[in-house]
ZAMARGU-4260 file (C-alpha; in steps of 0.2 Angstrom, whole numbers, plus 5000, padded with zeros to 4 digits):
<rodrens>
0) 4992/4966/4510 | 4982/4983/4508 | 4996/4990/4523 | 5012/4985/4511 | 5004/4994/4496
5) 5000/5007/4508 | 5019/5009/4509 | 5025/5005/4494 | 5015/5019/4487 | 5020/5031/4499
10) 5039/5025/4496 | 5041/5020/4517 | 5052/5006/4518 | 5041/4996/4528 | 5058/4986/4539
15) 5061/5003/4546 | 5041/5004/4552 | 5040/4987/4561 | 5060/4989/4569 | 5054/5005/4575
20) 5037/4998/4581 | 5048/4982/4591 | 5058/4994/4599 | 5042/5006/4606 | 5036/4989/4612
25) 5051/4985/4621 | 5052/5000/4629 | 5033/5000/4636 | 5036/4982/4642 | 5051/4985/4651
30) 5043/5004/4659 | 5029/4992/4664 | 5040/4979/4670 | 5046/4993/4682 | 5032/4999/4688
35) 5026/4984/4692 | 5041/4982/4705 | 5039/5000/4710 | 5021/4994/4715 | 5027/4980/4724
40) 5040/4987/4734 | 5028/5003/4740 | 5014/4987/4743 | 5029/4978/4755 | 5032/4997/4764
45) 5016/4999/4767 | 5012/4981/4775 | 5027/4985/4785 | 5019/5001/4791 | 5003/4994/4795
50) 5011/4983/4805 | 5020/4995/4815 | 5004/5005/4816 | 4996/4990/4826 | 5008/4992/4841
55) 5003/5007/4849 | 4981/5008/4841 | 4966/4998/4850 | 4958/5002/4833 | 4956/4988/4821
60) 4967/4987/4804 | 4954/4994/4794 | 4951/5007/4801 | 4969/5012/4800 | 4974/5009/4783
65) 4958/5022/4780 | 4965/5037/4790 | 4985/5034/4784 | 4993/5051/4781 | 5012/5058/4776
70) 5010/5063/4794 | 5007/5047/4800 | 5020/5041/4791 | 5033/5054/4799 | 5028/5051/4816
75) 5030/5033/4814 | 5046/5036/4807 | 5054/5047/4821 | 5043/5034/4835 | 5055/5019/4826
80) 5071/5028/4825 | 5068/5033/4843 | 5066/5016/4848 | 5082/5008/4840 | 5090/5023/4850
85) 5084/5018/4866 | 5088/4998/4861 | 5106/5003/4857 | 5107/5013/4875 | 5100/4997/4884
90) 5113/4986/4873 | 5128/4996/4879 | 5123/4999/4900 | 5109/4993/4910 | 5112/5004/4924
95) 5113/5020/4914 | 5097/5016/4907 | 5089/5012/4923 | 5095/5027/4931 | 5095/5043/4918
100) 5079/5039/4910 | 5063/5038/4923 | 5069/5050/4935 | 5079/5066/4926 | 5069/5064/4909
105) 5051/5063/4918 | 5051/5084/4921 | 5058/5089/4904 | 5045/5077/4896 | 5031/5084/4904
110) 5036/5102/4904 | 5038/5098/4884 | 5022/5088/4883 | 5011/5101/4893 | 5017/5116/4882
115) 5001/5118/4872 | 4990/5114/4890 | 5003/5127/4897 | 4997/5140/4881 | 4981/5137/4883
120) 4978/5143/4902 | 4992/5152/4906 | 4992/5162/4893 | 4973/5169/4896 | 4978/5173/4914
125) 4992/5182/4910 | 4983/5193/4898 | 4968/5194/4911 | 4984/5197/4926 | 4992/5212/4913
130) 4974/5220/4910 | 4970/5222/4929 | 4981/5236/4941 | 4971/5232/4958 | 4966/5214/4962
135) 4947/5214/4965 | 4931/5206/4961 | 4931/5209/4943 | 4948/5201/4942 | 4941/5183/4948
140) 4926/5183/4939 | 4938/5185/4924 | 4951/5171/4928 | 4936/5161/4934 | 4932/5162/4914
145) 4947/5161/4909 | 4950/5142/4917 | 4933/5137/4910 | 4936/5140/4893 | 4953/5131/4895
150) 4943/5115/4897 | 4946/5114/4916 | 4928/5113/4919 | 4913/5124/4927 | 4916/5115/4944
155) 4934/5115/4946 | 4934/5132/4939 | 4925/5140/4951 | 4933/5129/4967 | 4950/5135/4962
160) 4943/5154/4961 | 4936/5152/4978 | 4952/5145/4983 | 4963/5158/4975 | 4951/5173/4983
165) 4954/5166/5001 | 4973/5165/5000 | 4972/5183/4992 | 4963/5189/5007 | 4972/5178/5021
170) 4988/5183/5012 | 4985/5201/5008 | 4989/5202/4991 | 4987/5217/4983 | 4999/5215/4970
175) 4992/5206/4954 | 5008/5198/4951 | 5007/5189/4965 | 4989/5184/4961 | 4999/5170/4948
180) 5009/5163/4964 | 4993/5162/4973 | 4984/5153/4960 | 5001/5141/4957 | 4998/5136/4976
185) 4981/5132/4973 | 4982/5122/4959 | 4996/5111/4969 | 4986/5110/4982 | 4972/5100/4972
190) 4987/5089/4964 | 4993/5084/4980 | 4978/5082/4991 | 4976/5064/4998 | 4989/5060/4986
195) 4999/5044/4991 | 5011/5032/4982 | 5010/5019/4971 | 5015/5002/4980 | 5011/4984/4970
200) 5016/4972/4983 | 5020/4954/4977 | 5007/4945/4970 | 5000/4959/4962 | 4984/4960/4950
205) 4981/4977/4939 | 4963/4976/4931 | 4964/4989/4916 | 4947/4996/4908 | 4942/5011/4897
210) 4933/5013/4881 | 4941/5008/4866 | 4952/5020/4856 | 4960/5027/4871 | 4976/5016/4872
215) 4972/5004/4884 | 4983/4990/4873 | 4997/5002/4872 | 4999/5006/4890 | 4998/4989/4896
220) 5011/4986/4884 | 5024/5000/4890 | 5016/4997/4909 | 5022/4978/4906 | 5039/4987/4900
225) 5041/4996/4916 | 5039/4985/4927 | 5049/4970/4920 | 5062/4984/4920 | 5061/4986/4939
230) 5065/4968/4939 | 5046/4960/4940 | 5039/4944/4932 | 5024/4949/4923 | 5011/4941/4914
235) 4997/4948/4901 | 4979/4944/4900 | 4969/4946/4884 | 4950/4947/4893 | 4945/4962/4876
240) 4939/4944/4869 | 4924/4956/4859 | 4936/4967/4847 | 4941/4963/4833 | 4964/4961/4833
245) 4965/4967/4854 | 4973/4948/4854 | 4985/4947/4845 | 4988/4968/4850 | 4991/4963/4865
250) 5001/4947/4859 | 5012/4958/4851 | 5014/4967/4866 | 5020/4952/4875 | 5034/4948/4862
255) 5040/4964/4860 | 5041/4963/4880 | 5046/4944/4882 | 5031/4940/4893 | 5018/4927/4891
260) 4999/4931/4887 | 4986/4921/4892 | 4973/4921/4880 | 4957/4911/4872 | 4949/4912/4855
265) 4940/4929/4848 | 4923/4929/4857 | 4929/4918/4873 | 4921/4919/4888 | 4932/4935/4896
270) 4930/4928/4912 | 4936/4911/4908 | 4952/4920/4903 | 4953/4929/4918 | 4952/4912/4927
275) 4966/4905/4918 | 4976/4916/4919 | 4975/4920/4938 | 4978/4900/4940 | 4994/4904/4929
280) 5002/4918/4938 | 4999/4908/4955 | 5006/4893/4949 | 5021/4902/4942 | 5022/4915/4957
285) 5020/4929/4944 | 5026/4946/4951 | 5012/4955/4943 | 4996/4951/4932 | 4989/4962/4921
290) 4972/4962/4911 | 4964/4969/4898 | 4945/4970/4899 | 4931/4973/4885 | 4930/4994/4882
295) 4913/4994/4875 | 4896/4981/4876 | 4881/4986/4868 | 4875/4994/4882 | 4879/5000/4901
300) 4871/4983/4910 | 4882/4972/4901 | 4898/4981/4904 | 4893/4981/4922 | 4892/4964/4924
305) 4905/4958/4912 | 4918/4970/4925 | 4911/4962/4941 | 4911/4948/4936 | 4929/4947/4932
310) 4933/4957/4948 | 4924/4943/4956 | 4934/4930/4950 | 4950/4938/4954 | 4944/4941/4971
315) 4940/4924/4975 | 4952/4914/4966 | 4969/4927/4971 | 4963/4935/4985 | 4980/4936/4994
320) 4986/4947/4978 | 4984/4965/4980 | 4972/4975/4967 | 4972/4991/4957 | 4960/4994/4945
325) 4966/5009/4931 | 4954/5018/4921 | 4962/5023/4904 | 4956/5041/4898 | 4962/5050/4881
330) 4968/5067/4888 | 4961/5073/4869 | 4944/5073/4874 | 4943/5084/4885 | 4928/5085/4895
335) 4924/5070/4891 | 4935/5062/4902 | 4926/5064/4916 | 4910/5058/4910 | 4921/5043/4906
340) 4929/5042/4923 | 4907/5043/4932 | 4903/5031/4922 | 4917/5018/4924 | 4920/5023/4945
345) 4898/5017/4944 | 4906/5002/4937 | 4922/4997/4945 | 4932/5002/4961 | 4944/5015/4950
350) 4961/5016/4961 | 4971/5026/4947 | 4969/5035/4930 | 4982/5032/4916 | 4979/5049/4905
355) 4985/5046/4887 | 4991/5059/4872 | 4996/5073/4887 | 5009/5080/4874 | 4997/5081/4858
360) 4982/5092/4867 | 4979/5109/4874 | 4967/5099/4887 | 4979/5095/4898 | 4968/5105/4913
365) 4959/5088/4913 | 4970/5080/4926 | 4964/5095/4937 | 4948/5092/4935 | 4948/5072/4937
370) 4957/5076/4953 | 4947/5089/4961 | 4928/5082/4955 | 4932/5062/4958 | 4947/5065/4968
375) 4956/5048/4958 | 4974/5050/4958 | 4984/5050/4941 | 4996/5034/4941 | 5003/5037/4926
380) 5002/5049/4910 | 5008/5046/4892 | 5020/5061/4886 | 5026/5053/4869 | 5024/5038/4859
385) 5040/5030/4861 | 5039/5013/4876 | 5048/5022/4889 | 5036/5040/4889 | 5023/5031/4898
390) 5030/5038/4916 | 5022/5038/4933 | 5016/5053/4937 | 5022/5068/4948 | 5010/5082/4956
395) 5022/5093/4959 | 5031/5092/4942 | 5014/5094/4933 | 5012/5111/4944 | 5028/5120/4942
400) 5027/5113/4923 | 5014/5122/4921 | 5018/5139/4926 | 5035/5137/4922 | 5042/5146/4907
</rodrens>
């Protein structure tokens, strides 16, 4: 009552107060109402999003929803609207598809995905090239540093200098111009040495390992893609048993592909899945079986024997199927690489490297350095993020990529 004499003293009509009052609480209910469903629609965008960000990650969901960005955002983005591109193309002509896109696209996509690898070296050679007017000993000891702090490495620095000072001599080059074609020659040489193609008879087994985080889900995803698009029956087995969503990754991968996965519970027995699914692919006269394996046990022993055994039972129960193994490394890190690549050739009989991220790093000197130290060859690289750019690789592309313009 003391509210109406409050008014009635003050000569406020106290209808006007409380209409006034009705409508300011309409108005917050029905702001709330829509920012409610603002919050659920951003809430339904991002559960789309984090599902798209599970097809091409080995990390875990968690671990993704932590390092979302506007620029992951955008590149997912571009990634999906370059996939309903290439699904329109494959919707309208097989054969164009099959023919335009491996062969003619592989050179521009790696001359585009080697540009900041192409900045990195070539740049400092040119400036060292531009700085000396006679070629002598100076001038080596100065590319020779050059290469090293463009993360090719001590070793195959210093190989490709004493390379590149006996094709001066032999040649006798005096020009330092020419010093760039002699050292062009060199690095091809390396790329190509003992280099022999990639054949996968029928039946064929491809055993994929490398540490997790550097894509190994991924590329047997697009490398499941590329062969079914050579006309190959394939079929997927989740042995990564140990982390935490690489099964139903990998099960996503299948879908997306149409090819069935053979898989057990999390924590299985990775060699029990192995098993199975080599019994599978025999009884189905699969073209190609390829496996995931674990990327990380707690320490080196365990890896060791969780690989051999798996190559063991492959071995004995599909002998008559022919066997790659593919070590997966991140092209990001550099260096590091290599200490990967020891580690894993102490392990397992490495007959490949599949080099991931090649477009988003200046490291890109890598592949030299694999080559020349371990003398692996590079099967295939990733040059995008879209299912066609993982592409088999090409020494001489990679070499005149690099030093071209």
């Amino acid at each position: 009552m003391a509210l109406f004499d409050f008014l009635k003293k003050k000569n406020i009509d106290e209808t006007e107060v409380f209409s006034e009052s009705s409508e300011d609480i309409e108005e917050l209910d029905r702001l709330e109402d829509e920012e409610e469903l603002d919050d659920l629609e951003k809430l339904e965008e991002f559960k789309e999003f984090e599902e798209e960000v599970l097809l091409d990650t080995d990390e875990t969901p968690e671990k993704n929803t932590d390092e979302i960005t506007e620029e992951h955002i955008e590149e997912k983005a571009e990634e999906k609207a370059e996939d309903d591109e290439t699904s329109e193309e494959e919707n309208t002509t097989d054969e164009t598809v099959d023919e335009a896109v491996p062969k003619q696209g592989f050179f521009a996509k790696i001359k585009a995905g080697l540009t900041k690898t192409r900045d990195n070296i070539m740049s400092g050679v040119d400036n060292v090239l531009k700085s000396f007017v006679k070629v002598d000993e100076e001038l080596f000891e100065e590319l020779e540093e050059t290469l090293i702090m463009a993360d090719i490495g001590v070793e195959t620095s210093v190989y490709i200098i004493d390379q590149l000072r006996d094709k001066v001599k032999s040649n006798r080059i005096t020009d330092t111009a020419d010093v760039k074609n002699a050292l062009e020659e060199v690095i091809s040489e390396i790329l190509e040495k003992d280099e022999e193609p990639l054949e996968l008879p029928t039946p064929s087994v491809i055993l994929v390992i490398g540490v997790n985080g550097v894509g190994k889900t991924t590329t047997i995803g697009k490398l499941a893609h590329n062969y079914m698009g050579e006309g190959k029956s394939v079929l997927l087995a989740a042995a990564d048993t140990f982390r935490a969503a690489a099964i139903d990754q990998l099960q996503i991968w299948g879908d997306r592909n149409g090819c069935d996965v053979i898989k057990h519970q999390e924590n299985s027995d990775p060699g029990a899945v192995v098993f199975d699914a080599v019994q599978a692919a025999k009884a189905r006269k699969t073209d190609l079986l390829i496996c995931d394996t674990a990327g990380r046990l707690h320490n080196k022993k365990n890896l060791m024997n969780e690989l051999k055994k798996i190559a063991g039972i492959i071995e004995k129960e599909y002998s008559q199927a022919h066997t790659e193994v593919f070590l997966v490394l991140d092209a990001t890190t550099g260096q590091n690489a290599i200490q990967q690549a020891k580690l894993f050739n102490d392990v397992a009989d490495i007959s490949g490297i599949v080099l991931t991220k090649l477009d988003g790093t200046a490291k890109g000197g890598i592949v030299l350095a694999i080559k020349n130290e371990m003398n692996i060859p590079v099967r295939f690289v990733g040059v995008g993020e879209g299912i066609n750019d993982l592409q088999p690789f090409s020494s001489k592309d990679f070499a005149r990529a690099l030093f071209e313009e």
